[in-house]
Biopython code that builds the backbone (N, CA, C, O; Angstrom):
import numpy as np
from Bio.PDB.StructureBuilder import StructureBuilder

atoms = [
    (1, "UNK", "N", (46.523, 43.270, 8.833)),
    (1, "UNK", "CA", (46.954, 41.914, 8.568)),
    (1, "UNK", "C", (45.748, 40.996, 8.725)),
    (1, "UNK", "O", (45.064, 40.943, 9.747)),
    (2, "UNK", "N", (45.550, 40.288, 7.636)),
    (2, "UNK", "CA", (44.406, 39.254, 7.721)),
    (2, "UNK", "C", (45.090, 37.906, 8.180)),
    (2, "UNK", "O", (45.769, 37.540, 7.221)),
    (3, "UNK", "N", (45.194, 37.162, 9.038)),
    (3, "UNK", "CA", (45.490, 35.947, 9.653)),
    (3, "UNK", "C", (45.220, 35.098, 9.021)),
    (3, "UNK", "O", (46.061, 34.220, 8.827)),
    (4, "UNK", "N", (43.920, 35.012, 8.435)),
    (4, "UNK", "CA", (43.508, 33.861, 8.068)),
    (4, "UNK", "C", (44.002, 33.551, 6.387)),
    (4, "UNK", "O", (44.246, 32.448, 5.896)),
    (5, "UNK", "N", (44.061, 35.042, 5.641)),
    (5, "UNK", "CA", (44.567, 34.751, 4.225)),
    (5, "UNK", "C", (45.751, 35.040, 4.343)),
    (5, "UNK", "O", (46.562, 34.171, 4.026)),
    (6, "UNK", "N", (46.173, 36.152, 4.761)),
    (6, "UNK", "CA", (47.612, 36.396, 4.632)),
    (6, "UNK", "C", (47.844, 37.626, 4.162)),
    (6, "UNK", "O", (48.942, 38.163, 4.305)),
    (7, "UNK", "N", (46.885, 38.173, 3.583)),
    (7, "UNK", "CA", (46.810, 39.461, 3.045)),
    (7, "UNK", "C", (47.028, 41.133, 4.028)),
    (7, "UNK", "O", (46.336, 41.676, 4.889)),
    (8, "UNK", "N", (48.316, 41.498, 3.364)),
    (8, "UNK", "CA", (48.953, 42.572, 4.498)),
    (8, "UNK", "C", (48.265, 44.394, 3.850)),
    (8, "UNK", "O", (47.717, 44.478, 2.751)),
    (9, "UNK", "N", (48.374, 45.110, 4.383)),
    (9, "UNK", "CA", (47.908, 46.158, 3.503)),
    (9, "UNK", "C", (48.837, 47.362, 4.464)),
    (9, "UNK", "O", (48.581, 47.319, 5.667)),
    (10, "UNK", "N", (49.600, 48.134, 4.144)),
    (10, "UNK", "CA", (50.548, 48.802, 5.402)),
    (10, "UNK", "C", (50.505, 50.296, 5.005)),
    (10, "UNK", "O", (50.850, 50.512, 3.844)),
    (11, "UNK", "N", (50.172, 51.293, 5.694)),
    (11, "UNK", "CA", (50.365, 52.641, 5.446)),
    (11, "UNK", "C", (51.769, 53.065, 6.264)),
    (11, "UNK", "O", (51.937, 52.902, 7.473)),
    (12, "UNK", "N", (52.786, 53.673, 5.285)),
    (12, "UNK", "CA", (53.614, 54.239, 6.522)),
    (12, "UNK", "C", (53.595, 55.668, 6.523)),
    (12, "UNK", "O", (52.999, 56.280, 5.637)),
    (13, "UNK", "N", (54.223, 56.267, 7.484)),
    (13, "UNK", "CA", (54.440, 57.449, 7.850)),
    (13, "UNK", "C", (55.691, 57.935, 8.552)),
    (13, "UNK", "O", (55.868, 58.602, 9.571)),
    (14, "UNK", "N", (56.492, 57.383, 7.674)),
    (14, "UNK", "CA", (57.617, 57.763, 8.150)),
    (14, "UNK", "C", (58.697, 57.047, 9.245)),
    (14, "UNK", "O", (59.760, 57.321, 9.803)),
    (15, "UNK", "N", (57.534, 55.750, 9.164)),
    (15, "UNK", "CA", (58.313, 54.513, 9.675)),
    (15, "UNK", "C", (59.810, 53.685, 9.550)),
    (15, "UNK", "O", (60.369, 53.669, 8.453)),
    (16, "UNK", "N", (60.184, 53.270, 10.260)),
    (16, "UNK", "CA", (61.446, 52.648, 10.198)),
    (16, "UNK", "C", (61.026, 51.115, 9.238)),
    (16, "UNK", "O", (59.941, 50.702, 9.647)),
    (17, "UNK", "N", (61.396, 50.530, 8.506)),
    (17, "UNK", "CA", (60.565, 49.396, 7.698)),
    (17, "UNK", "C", (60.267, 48.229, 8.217)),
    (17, "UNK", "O", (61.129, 47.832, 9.002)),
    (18, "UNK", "N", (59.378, 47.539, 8.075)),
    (18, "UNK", "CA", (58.637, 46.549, 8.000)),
    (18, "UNK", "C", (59.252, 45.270, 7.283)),
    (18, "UNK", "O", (59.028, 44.880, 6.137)),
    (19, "UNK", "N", (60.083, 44.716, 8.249)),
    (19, "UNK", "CA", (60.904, 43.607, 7.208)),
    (19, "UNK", "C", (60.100, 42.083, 6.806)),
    (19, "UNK", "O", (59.576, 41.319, 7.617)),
    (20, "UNK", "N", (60.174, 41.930, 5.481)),
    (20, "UNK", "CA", (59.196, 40.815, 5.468)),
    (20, "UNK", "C", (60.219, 39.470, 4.690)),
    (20, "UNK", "O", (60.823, 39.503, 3.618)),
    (21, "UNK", "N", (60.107, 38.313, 5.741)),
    (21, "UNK", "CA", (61.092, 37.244, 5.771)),
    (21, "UNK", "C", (60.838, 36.259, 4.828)),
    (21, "UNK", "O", (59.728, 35.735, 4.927)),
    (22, "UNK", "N", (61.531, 35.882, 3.981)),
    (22, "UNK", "CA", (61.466, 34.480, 2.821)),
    (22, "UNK", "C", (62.609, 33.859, 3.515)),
    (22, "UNK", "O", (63.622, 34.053, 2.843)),
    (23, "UNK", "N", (62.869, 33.151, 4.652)),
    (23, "UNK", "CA", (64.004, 32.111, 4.279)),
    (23, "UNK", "C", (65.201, 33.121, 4.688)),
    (23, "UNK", "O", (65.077, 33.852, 5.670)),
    (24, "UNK", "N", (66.678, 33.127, 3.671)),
    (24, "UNK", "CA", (67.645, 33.930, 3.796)),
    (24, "UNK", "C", (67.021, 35.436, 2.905)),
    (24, "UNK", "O", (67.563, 36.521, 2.691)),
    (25, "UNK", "N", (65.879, 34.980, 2.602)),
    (25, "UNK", "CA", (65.332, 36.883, 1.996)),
    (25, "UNK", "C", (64.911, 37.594, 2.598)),
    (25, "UNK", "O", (64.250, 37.198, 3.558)),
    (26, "UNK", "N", (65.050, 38.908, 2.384)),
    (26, "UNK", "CA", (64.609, 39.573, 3.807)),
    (26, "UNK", "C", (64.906, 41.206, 2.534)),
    (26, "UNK", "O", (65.834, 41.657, 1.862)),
    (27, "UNK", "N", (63.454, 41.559, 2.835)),
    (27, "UNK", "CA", (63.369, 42.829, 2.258)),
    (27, "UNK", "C", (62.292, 43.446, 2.912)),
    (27, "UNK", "O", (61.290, 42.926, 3.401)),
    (28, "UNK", "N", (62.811, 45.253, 2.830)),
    (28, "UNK", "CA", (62.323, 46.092, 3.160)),
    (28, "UNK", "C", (60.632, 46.690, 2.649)),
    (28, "UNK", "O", (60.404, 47.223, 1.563)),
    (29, "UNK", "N", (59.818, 46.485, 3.509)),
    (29, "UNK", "CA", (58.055, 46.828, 3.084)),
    (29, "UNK", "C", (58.027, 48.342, 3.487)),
    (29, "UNK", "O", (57.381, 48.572, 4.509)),
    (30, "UNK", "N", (58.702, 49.582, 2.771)),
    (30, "UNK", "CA", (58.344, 50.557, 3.405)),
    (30, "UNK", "C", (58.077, 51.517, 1.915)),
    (30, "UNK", "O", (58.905, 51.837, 1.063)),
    (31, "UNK", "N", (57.104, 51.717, 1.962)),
    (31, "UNK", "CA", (56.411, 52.675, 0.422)),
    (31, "UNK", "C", (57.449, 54.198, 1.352)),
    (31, "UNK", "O", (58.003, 54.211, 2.452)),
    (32, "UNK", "N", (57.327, 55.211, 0.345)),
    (32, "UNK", "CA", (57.841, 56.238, 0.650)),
    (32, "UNK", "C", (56.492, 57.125, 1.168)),
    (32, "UNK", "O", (55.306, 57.003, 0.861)),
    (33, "UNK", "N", (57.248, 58.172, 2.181)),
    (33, "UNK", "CA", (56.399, 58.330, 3.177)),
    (33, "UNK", "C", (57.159, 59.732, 4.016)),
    (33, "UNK", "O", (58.362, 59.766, 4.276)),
    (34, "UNK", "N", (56.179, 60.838, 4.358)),
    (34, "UNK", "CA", (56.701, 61.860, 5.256)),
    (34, "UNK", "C", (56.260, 61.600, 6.469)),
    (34, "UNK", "O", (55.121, 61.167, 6.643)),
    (35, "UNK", "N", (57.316, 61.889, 7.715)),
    (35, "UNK", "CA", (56.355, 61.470, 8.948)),
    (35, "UNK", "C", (55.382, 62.022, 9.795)),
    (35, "UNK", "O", (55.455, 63.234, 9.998)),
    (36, "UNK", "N", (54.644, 61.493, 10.235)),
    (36, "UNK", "CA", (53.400, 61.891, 10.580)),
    (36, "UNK", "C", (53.350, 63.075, 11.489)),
    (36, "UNK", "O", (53.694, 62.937, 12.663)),
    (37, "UNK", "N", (52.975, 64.148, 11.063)),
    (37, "UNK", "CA", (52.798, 65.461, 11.829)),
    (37, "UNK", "C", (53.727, 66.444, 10.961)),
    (37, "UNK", "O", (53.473, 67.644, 11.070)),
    (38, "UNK", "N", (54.511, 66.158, 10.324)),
    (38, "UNK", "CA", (55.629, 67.288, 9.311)),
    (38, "UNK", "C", (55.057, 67.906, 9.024)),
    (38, "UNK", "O", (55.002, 68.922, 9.716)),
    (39, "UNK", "N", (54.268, 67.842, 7.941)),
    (39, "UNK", "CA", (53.457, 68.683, 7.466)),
    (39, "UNK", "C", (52.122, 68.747, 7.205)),
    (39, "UNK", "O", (51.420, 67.737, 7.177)),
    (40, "UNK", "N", (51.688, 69.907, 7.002)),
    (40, "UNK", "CA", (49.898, 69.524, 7.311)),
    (40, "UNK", "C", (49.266, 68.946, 6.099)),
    (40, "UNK", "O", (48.219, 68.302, 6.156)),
    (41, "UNK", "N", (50.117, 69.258, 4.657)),
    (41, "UNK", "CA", (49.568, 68.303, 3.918)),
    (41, "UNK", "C", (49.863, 67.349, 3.309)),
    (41, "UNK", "O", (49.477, 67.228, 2.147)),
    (42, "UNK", "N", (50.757, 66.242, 4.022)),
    (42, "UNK", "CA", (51.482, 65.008, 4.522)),
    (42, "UNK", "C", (51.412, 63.912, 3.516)),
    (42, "UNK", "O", (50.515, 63.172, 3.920)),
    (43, "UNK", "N", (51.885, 63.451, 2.452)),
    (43, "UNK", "CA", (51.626, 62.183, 2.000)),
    (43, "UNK", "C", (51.946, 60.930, 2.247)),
    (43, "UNK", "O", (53.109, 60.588, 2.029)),
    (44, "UNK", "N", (51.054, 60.032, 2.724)),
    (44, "UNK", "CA", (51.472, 59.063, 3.391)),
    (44, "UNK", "C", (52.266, 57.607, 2.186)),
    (44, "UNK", "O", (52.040, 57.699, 0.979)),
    (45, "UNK", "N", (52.896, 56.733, 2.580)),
    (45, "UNK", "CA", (52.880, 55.463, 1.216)),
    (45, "UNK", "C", (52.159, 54.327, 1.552)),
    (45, "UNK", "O", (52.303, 54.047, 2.742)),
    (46, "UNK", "N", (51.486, 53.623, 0.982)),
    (46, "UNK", "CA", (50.297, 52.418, 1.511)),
    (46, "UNK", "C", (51.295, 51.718, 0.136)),
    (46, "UNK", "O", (51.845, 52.255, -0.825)),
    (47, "UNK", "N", (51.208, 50.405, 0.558)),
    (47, "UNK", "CA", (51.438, 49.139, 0.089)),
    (47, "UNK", "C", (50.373, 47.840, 0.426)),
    (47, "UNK", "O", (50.058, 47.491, 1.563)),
    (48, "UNK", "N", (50.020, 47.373, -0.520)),
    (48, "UNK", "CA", (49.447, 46.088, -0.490)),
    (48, "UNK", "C", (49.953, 44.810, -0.655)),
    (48, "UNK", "O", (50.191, 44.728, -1.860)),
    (49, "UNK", "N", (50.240, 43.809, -0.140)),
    (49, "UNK", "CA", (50.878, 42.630, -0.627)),
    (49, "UNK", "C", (50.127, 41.527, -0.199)),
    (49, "UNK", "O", (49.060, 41.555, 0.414)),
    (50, "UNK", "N", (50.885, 40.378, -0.638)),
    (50, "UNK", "CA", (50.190, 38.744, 0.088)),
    (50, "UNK", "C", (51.353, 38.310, 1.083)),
    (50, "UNK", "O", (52.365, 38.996, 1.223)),
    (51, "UNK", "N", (51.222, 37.599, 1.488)),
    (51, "UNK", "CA", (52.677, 37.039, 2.895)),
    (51, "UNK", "C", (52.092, 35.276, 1.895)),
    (51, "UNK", "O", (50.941, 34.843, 1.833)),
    (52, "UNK", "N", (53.278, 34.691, 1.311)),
    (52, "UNK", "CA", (53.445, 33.039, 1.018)),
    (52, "UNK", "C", (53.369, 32.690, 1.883)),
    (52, "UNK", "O", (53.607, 33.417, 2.847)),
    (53, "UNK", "N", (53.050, 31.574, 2.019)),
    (53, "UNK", "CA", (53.087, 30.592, 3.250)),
    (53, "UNK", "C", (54.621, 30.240, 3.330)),
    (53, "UNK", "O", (55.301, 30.214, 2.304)),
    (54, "UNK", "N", (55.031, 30.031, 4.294)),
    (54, "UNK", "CA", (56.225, 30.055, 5.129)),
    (54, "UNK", "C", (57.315, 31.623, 5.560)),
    (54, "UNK", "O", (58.347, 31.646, 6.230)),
    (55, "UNK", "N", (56.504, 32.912, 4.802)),
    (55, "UNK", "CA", (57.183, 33.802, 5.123)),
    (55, "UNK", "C", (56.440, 35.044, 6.431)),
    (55, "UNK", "O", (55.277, 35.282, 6.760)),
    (56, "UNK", "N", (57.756, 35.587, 6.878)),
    (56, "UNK", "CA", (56.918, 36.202, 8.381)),
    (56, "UNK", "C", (57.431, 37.688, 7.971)),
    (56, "UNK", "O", (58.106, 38.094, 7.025)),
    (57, "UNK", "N", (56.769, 38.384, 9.188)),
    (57, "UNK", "CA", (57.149, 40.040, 8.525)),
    (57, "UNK", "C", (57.638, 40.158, 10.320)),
    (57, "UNK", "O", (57.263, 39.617, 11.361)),
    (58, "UNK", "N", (58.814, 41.329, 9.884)),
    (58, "UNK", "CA", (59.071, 41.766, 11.573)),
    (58, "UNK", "C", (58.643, 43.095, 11.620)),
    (58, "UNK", "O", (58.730, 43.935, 10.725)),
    (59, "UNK", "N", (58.228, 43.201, 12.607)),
    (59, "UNK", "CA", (57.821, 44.970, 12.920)),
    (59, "UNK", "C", (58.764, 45.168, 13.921)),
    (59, "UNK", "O", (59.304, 44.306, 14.614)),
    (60, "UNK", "N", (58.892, 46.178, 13.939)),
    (60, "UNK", "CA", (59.983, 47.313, 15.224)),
    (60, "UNK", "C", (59.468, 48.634, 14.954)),
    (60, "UNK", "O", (58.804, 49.163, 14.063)),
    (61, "UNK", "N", (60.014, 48.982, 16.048)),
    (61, "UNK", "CA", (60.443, 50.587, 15.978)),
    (61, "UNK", "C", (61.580, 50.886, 16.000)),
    (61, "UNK", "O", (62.500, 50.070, 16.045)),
    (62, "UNK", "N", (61.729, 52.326, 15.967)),
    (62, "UNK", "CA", (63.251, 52.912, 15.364)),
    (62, "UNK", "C", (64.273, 52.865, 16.800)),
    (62, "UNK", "O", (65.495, 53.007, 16.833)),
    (63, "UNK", "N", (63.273, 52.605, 18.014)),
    (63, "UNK", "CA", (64.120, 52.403, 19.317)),
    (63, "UNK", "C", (64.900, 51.569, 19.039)),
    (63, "UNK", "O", (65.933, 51.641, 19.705)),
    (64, "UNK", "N", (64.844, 50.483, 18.051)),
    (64, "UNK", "CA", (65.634, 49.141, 17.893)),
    (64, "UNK", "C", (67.211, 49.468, 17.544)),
    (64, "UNK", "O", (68.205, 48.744, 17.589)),
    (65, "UNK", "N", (67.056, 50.719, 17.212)),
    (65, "UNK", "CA", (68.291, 50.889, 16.527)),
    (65, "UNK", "C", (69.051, 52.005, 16.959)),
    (65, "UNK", "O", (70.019, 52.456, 16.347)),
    (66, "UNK", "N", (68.458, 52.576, 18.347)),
    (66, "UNK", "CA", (68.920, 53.082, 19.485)),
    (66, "UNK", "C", (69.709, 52.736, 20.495)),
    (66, "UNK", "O", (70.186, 53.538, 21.298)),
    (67, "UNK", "N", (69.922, 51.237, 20.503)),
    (67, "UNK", "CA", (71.042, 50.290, 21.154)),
    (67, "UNK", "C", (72.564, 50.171, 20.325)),
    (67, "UNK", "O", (73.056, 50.611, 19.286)),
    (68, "UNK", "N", (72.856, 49.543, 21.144)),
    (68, "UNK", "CA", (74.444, 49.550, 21.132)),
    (68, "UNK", "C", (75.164, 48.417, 21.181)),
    (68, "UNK", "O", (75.782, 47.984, 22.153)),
    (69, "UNK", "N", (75.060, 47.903, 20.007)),
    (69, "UNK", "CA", (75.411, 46.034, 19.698)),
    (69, "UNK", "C", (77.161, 46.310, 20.294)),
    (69, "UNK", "O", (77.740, 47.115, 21.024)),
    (70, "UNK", "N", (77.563, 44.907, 19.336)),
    (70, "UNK", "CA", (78.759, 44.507, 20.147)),
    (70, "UNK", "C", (79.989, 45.969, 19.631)),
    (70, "UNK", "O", (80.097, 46.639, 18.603)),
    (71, "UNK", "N", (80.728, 45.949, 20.955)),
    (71, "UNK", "CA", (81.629, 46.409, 20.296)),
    (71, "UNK", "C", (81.334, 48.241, 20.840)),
    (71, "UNK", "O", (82.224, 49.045, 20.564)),
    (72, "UNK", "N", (80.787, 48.457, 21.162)),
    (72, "UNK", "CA", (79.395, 50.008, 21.603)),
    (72, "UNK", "C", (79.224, 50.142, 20.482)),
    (72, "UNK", "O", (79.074, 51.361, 20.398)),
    (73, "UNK", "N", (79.106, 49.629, 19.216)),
    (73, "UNK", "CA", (78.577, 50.142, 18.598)),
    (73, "UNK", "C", (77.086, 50.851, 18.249)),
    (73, "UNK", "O", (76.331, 50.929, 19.218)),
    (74, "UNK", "N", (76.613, 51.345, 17.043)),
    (74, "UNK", "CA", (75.333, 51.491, 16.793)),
    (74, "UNK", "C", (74.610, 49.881, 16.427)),
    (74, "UNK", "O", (75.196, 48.983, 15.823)),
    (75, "UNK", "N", (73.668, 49.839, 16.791)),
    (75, "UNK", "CA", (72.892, 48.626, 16.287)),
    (75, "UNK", "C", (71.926, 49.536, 15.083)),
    (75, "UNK", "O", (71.257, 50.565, 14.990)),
    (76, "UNK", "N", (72.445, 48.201, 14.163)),
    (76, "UNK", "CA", (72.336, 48.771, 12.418)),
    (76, "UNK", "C", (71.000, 47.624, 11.534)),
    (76, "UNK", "O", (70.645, 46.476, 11.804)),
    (77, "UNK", "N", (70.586, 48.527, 10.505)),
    (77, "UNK", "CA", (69.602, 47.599, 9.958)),
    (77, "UNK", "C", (70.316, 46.414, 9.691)),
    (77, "UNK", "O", (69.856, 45.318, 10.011)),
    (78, "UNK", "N", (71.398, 46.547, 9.132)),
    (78, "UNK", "CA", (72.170, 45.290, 8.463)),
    (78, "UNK", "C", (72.277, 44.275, 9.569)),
    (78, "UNK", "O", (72.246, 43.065, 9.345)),
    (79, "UNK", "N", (72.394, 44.764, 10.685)),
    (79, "UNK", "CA", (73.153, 43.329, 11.934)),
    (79, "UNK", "C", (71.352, 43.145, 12.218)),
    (79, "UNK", "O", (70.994, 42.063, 12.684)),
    (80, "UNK", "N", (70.592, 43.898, 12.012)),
    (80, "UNK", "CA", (69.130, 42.839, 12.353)),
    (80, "UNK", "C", (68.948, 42.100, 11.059)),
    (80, "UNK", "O", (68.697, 40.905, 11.219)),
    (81, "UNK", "N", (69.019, 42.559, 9.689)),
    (81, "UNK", "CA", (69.204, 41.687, 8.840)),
    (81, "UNK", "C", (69.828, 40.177, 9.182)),
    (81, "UNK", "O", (69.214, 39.110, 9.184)),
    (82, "UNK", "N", (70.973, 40.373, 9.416)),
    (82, "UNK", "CA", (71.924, 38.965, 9.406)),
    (82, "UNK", "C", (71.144, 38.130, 10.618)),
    (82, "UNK", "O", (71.105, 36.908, 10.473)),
    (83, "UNK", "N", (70.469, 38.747, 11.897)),
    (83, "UNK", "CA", (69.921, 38.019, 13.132)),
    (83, "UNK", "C", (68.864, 37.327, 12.238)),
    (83, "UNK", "O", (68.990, 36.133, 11.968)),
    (84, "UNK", "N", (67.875, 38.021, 11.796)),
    (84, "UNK", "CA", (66.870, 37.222, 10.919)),
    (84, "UNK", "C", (67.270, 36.080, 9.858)),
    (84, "UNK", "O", (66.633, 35.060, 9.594)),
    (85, "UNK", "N", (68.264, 36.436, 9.420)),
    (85, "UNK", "CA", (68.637, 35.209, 8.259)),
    (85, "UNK", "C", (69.431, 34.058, 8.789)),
    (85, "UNK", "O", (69.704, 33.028, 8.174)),
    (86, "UNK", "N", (69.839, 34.441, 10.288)),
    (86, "UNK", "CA", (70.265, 33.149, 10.862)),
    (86, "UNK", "C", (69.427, 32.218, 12.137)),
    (86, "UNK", "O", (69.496, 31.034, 12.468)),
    (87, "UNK", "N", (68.749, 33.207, 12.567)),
    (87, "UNK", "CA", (67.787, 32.723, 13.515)),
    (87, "UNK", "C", (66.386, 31.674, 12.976)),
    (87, "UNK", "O", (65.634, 32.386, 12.311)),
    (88, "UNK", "N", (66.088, 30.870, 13.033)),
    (88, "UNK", "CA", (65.133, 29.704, 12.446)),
    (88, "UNK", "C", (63.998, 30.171, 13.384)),
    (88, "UNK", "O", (63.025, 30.124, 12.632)),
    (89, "UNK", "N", (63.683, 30.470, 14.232)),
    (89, "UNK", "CA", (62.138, 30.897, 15.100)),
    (89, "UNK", "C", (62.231, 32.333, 15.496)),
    (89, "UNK", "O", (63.250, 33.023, 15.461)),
    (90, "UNK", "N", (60.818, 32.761, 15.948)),
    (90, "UNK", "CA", (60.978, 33.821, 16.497)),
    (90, "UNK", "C", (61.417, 34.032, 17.866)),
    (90, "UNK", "O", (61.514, 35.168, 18.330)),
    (91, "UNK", "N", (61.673, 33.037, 18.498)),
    (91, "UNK", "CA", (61.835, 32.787, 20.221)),
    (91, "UNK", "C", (63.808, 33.177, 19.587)),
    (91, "UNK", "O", (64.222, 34.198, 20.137)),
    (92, "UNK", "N", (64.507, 32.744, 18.948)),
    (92, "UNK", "CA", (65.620, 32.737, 18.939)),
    (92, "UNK", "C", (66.116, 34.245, 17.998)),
    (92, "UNK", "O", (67.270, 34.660, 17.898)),
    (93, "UNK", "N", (64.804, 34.899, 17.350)),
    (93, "UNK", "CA", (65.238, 35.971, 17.291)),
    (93, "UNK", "C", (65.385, 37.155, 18.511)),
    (93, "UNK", "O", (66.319, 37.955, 18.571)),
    (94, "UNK", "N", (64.305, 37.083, 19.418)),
    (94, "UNK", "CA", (64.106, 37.490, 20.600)),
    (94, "UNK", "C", (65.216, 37.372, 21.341)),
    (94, "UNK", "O", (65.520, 38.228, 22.171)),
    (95, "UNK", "N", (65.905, 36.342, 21.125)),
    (95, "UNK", "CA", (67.578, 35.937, 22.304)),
    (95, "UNK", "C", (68.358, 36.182, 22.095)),
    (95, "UNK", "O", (69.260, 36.305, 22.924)),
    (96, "UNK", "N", (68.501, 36.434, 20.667)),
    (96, "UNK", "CA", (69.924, 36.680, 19.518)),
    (96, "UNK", "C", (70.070, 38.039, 20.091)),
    (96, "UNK", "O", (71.146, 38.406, 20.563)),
    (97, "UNK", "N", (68.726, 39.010, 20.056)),
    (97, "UNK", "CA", (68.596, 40.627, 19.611)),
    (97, "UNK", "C", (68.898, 40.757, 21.439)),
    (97, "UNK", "O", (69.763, 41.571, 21.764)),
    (98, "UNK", "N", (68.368, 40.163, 22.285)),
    (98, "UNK", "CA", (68.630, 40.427, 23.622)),
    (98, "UNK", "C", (70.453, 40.323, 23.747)),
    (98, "UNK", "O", (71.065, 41.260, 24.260)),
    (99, "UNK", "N", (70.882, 39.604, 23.439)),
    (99, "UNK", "CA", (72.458, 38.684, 23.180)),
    (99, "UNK", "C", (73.325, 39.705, 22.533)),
    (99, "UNK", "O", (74.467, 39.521, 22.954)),
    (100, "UNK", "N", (73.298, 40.501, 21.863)),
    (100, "UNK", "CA", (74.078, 41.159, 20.751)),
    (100, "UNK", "C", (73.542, 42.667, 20.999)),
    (100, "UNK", "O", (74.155, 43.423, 20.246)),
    (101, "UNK", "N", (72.578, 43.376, 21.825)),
    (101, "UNK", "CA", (72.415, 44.650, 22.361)),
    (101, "UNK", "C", (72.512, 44.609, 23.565)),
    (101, "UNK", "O", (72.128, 43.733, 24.340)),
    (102, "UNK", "N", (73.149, 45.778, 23.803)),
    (102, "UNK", "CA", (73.391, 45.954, 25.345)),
    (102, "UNK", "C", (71.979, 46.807, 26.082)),
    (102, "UNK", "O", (71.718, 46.651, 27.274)),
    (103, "UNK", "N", (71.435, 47.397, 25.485)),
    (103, "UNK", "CA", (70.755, 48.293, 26.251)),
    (103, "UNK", "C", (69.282, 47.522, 25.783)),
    (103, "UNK", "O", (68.345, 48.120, 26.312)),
    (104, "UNK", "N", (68.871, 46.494, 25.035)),
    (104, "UNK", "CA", (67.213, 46.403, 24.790)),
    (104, "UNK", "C", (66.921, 45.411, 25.941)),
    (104, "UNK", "O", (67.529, 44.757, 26.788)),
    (105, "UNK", "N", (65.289, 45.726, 25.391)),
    (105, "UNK", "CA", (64.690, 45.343, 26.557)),
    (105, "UNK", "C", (65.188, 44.886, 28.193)),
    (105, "UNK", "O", (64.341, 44.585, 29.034)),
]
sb = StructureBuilder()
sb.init_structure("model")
sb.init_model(0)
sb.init_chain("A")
sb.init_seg("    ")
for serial, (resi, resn, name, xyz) in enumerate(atoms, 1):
    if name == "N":
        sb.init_residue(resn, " ", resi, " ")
    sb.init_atom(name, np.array(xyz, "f"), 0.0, 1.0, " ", f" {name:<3s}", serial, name[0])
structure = sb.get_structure()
């Protein structure tokens, strides 16, 4: 990630995705990808993009989705979807995701 332009460049490996935020848009940055160590001759997916000004990217790991939102349920890509498209900062995504899982952080 370049800070100063904005310019993202992402290799995955088998990562859980890289959500990158417009507003109520919210799509998945994950090129296709085997995970790292499967096999010995492994192809990874690299993506290049720009980030607009006013849009943010979330990173996680797949622990995120090892909790147990309301209800015991599973905590699902979709219910971090909806936290992002209603939360306006990142301080209130942090409270929402604390608020609605029982077991994070």
């Amino acid at each position: 990630i370049e800070i100063d332009t904005g310019k993202i460049a992402y290799l995955n490996a088998g990562h859980t995705p890289m959500l990158r935020v417009n507003g109520p848009q919210i799509s998945a940055v994950i090129p296709p990808a085997n995970p790292f160590g499967l096999r010995p001759l492994a192809r990874y997916g690299r993506v290049e993009f720009q980030l607009e000004q006013g849009e943010a990217l979330f990173l996680h790991t797949d622990g995120l989705f090892d909790n147990l939102g309301p209800g015991g349920r599973k905590f699902r890509l979709r219910d971090l979807k909806g936290i992002l498209k209603e939360a306006p900062s990142a301080d209130q995504v942090h409270h929402r995701l604390q608020t609605v899982t029982k077991s994070l952080f």
